[in-house]
C-alpha positions in Angstrom: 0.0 0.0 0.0 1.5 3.5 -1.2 2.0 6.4 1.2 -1.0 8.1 -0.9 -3.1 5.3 -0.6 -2.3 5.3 3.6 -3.2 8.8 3.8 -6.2 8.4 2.1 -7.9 5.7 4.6 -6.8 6.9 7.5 -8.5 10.3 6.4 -11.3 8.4 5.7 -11.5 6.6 8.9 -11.0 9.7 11.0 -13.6 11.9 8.4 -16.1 8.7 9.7 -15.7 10.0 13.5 -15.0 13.5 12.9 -15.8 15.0 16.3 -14.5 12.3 18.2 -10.5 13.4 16.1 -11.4 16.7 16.6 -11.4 16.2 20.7 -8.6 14.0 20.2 -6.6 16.6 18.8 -6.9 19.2 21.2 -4.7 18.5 23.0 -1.8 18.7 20.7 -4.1 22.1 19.2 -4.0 23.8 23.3 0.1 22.4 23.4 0.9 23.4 20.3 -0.7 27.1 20.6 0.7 27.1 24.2 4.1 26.2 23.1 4.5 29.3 20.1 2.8 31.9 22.5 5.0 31.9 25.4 8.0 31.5 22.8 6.8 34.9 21.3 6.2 36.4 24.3 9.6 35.5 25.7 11.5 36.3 22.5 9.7 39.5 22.7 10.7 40.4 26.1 14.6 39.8 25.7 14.6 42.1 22.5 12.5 44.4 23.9 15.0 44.7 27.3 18.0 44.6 25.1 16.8 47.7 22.6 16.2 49.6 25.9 19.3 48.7 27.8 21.0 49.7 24.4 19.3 53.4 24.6 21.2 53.7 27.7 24.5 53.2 25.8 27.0 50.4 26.2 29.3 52.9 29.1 26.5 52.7 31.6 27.2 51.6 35.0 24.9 51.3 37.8 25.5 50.7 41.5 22.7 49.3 44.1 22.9 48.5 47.5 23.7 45.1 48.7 21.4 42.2 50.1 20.5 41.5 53.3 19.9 38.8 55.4 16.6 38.9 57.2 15.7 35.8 59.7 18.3 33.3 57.2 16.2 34.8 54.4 18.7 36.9 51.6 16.4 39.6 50.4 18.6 40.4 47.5 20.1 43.1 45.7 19.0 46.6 46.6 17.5 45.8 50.3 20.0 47.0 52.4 20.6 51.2 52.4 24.0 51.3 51.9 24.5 54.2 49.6 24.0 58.0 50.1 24.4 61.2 48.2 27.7 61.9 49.5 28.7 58.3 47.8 27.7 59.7 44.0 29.4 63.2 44.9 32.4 61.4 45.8 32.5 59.3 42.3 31.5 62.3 40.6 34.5 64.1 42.3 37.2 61.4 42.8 36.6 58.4 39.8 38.5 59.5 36.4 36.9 59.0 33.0 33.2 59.5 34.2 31.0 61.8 32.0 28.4 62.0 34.3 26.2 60.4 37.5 22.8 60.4 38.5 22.1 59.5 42.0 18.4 58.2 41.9 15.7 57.9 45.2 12.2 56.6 44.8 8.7 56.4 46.2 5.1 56.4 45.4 2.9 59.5 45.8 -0.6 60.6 44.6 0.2 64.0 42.8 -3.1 66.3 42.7 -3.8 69.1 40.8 -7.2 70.8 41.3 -9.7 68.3 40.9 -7.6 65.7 39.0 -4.9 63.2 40.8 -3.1 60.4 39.5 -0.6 57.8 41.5 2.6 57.5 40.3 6.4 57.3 40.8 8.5 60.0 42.2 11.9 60.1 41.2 14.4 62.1 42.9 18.1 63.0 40.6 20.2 65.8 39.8 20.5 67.5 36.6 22.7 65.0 35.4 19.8 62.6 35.2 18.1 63.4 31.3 22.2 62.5 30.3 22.2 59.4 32.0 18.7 58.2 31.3 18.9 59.3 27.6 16.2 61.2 28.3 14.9 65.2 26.7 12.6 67.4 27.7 9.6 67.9 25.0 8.3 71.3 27.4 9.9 73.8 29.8 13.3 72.9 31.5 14.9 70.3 33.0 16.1 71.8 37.4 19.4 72.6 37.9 22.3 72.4 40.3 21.5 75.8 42.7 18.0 74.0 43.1 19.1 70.7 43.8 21.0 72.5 46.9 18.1 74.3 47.8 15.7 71.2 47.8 13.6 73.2 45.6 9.6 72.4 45.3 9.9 71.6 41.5 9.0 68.9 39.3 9.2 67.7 35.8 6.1 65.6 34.7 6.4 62.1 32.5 4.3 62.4 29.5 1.5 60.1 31.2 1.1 62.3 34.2 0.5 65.4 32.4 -1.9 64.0 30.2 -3.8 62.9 33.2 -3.4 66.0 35.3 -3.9 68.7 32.8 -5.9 67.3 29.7 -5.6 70.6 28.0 -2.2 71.2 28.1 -0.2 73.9 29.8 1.4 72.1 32.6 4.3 74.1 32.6 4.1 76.4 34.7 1.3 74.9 37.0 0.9 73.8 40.5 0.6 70.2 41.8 0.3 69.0 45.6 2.4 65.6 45.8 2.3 64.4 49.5 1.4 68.0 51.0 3.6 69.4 49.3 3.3 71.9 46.6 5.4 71.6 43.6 5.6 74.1 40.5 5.7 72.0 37.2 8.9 73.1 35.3 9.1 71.0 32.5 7.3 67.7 31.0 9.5 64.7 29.9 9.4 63.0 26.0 7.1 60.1 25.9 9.3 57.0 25.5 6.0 54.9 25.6 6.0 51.6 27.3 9.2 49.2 28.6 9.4 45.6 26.9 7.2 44.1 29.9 4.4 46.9 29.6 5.4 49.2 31.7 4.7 52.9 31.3 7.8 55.0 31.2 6.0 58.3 30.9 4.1 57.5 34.3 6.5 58.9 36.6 7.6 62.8 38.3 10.7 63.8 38.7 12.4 65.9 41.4 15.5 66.9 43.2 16.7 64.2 45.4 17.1 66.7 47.9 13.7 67.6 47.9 12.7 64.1 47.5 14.8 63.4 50.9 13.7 66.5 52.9 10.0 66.8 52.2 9.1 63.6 50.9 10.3 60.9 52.5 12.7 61.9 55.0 15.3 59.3 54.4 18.8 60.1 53.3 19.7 56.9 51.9 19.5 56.6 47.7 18.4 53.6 46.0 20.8 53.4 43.0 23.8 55.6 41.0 23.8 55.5 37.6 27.1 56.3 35.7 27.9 57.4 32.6 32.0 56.5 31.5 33.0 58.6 28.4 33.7 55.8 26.5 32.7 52.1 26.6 36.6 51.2 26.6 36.9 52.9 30.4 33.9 50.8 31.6 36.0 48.4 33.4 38.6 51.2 34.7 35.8 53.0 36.3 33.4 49.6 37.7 36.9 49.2 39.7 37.7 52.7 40.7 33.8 53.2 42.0 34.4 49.6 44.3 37.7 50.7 45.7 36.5 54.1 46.5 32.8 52.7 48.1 34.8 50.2 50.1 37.2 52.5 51.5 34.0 55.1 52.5 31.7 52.7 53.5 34.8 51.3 55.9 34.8 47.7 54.8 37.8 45.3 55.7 39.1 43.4 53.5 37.4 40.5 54.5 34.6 41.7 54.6 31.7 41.5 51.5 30.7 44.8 49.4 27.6 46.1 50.8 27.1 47.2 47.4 27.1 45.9 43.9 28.3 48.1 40.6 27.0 46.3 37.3 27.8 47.7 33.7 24.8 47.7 30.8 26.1 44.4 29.4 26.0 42.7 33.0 22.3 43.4 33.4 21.4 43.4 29.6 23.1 39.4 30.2 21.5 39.2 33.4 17.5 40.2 32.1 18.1 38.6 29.2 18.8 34.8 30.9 15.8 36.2 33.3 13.7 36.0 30.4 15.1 33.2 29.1 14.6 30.8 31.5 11.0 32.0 32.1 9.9 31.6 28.9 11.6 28.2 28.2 9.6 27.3 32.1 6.5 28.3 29.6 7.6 26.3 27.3 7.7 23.5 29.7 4.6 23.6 30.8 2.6 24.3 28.0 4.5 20.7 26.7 3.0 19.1 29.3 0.0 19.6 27.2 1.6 18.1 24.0 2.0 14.8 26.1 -1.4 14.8 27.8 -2.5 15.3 24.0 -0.4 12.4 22.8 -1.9 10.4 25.9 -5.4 10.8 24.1 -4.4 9.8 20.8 -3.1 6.8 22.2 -6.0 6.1 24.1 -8.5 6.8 20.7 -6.2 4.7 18.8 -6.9 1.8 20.9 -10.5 2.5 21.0 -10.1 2.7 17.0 -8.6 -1.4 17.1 -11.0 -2.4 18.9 -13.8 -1.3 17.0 -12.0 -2.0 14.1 -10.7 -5.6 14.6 -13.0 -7.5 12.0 -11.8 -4.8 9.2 -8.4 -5.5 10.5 -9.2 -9.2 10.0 -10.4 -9.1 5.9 -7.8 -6.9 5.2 -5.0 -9.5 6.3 -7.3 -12.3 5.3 -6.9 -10.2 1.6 -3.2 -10.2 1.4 -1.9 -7.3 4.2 1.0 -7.8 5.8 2.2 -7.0 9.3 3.7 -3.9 8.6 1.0 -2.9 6.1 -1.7 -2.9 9.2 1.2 -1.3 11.5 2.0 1.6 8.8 -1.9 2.7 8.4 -2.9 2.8 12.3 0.4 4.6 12.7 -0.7 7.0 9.6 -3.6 8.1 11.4 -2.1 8.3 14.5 0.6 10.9 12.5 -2.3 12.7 10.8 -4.5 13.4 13.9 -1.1 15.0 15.8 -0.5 17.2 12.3 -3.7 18.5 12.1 -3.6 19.1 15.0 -0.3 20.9 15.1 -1.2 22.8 12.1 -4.5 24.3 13.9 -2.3 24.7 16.9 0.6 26.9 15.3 -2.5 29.0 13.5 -4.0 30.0 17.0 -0.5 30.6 18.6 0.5 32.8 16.1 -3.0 34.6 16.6 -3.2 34.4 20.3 0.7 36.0 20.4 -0.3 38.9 18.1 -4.0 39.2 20.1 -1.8 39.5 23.5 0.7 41.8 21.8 -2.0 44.2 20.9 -4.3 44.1 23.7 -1.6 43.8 26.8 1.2 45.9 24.8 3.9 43.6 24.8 6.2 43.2 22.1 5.8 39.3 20.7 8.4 38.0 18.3 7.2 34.4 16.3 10.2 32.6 15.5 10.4 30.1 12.8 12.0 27.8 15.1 9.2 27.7 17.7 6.6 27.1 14.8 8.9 24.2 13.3 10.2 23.0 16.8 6.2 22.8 17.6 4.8 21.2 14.6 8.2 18.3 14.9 7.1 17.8 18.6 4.0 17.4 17.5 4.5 14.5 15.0 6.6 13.1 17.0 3.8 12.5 19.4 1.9 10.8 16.6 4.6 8.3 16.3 5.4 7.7 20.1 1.9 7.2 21.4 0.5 5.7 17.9 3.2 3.5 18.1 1.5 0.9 20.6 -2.1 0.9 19.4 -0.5 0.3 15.8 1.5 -2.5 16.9 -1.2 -4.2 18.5 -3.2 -3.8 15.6 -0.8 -5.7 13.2 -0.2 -8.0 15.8 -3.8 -9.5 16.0 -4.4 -13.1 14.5 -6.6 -13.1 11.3 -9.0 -15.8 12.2 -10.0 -14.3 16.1 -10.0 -10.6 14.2 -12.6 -11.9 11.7 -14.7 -14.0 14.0 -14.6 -10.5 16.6 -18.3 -9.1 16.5 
């Protein structure tokens, strides 16, 4: 029997019990779908975190505080308050080949203006911080260094706050209450629109980190400082300069662990990107689980299929078919039902990826491989879990498979 003519009953033996295939495929269709969607989402992710991190430029540093340990728990990166303004005006001061650094504080405050208010981030920097960020100013001014010293009451508004705060325009200029305290609008940022994991750039404020400190939250400690080397070739020079000089202000022995860490761009483009990595290949995982469970229930129809089908199995050996002849059709259909269904699968991934890119904002990214590594996995199921009923099928004895009722 020719591979045509194979194709050609087995479609005509699943065509006979057409809703009971189509429920047998959906499993592979769900693991299949499941499978190209968190692909895309993840592939998505990485580029979208590495076209940001590449904004920055490749001769940004950053320094957080350390980790903590909390009842034997660490609490990672960025618990403990280690570093202070005085730490970024010493690199500023003291570290060669820097072009520029940003200390950065942050907390959460509903900002009011009139009858509108909107909750947001409050960042507090220093003039240096547009440089650093890679970000401009699309209204008014950016503060500068005499009100940074003076902890000043003004702010510069992401794109997304003044939108929601003054609908008609004209922030600059304006008034807006942020914790009590009255700020005078100076400037509105450029809308960068939102970060690879939907995240809203534009919804923040930014002020001095003096005034942050003194009126806001009353804390002196800073959560990061971002660094700008003039080149990327004095990256290294200065990641080692800024640890020698935190150590020896922060009065660490030798033995004793940095209560800080300093990363460059590429460490924490590698580090994000592996993040996303490994989440979306845990996706993967476990939308394959769905691929097997699919495979588990075209095994289990297959057998079903034998057993209705013995006494057919029965003429047709009684007629000349051989062993491998029954083996190669009930193997056939066990192949077609996982291709179909992987076909319908990788046609609703693709569509659910796109759907979830334009409705949650995320950037998707359908690779090839996914779709090919799918639809292989898929057919591969066929042939694993078609395998058995197929064998027992050409195994049966002609003259108990015609006398079966």
């Amino acid at each position: 029997m020719n591979t045509s003519a194979l194709l050609s009953v087995a479609w005509g033996a699943l065509r006979q019990n057409a809703m009971r295939s189509l429920l047998t495929m959906l499993g592979v269709i769900i693991g299949v779908a499941a499978v190209i969607t968190s692909m895309a989402i993840g592939t998505g992710a990485r580029a979208a975190v590495a076209a940001q991190l590449e904004r920055l430029g490749s001769n940004l540093i950053v320094v957080v505080p350390g980790s903590i340990v909390s009842g034997g728990v660490q609490l990672g990166l960025g618990a403990r308050q280690s570093l202070t303004l005085d730490d970024a005006t010493a690199i500023a001061r003291t570290v060669p080949e820097i072009a520029a650094v940003a200390p950065q504080a942050n907390t959460n405050a509903q900002v009011v203006s009139g009858n509108q208010n909107w909750y947001t981030s409050v960042v507090g920097s220093t003039p240096a911080w547009p440089a650093v960020s890679n970000w401009s100013i699309a209204q008014g001014r950016f503060f500068n260094g005499g009100e940074v010293r003076q902890a000043a009451k003004v702010t510069i508004l992401g794109n997304t706050v003044a939108t929601n705060l003054f609908p008609g325009g004209g922030a600059v200029g304006r008034t807006v209450i942020v914790k009590n305290v009255p700020f005078r609008v100076v400037g509105v940022l450029a809308s960068k629109g939102q970060s690879g994991f939907g995240r809203d750039q534009d919804d923040q404020v930014v002020v001095p980190v003096t005034s942050l400190q003194m009126r806001l939250t009353g804390q002196r400690w800073i959560s990061s400082i971002q660094i700008s080397a003039q080149s990327p070739e004095a990256v290294d020079s200065v990641v080692s300069s800024t640890q020698a000089l935190l150590r020896l202000r922060h009065h660490l022995t030798v033995q004793a662990p940095d209560d800080f860490s300093v990363r460059n761009i590429a460490n924490i483009q590698q580090a994000a990107s592996e993040t996303s990595r490994i989440q979306s290949l845990l996706l993967a995982a476990v939308a394959a689980v769905s691929l097997i469970v699919g495979g588990i229930g075209i095994m289990n129809i297959m057998l079903v299929s034998v057993t209705e089908r013995t006494r057919e199995i029965g003429v047709r050996m009684a007629v000349g078919a051989k062993e491998r002849h029954i083996l190669l059709q009930f193997l056939v259909e066990a192949m077609t039902l996982s291709c179909v269904g992987g076909v319908i699968g990788v046609g609703l991934g693709m569509g659910a990826s796109f759907i979830t890119s334009h409705l949650a904002g995320w950037q998707v990214i359908v690779s090839t491989v996914s779709i090919v590594v799918s639809f292989v996995f898929s057919a591969l199921i066929g042939i694993i879990f078609g395998f058995y009923p197929a064998r027992r099928a050409s195994l049966l004895n002609p003259i108990e498979a015609l006398r079966h009722e």
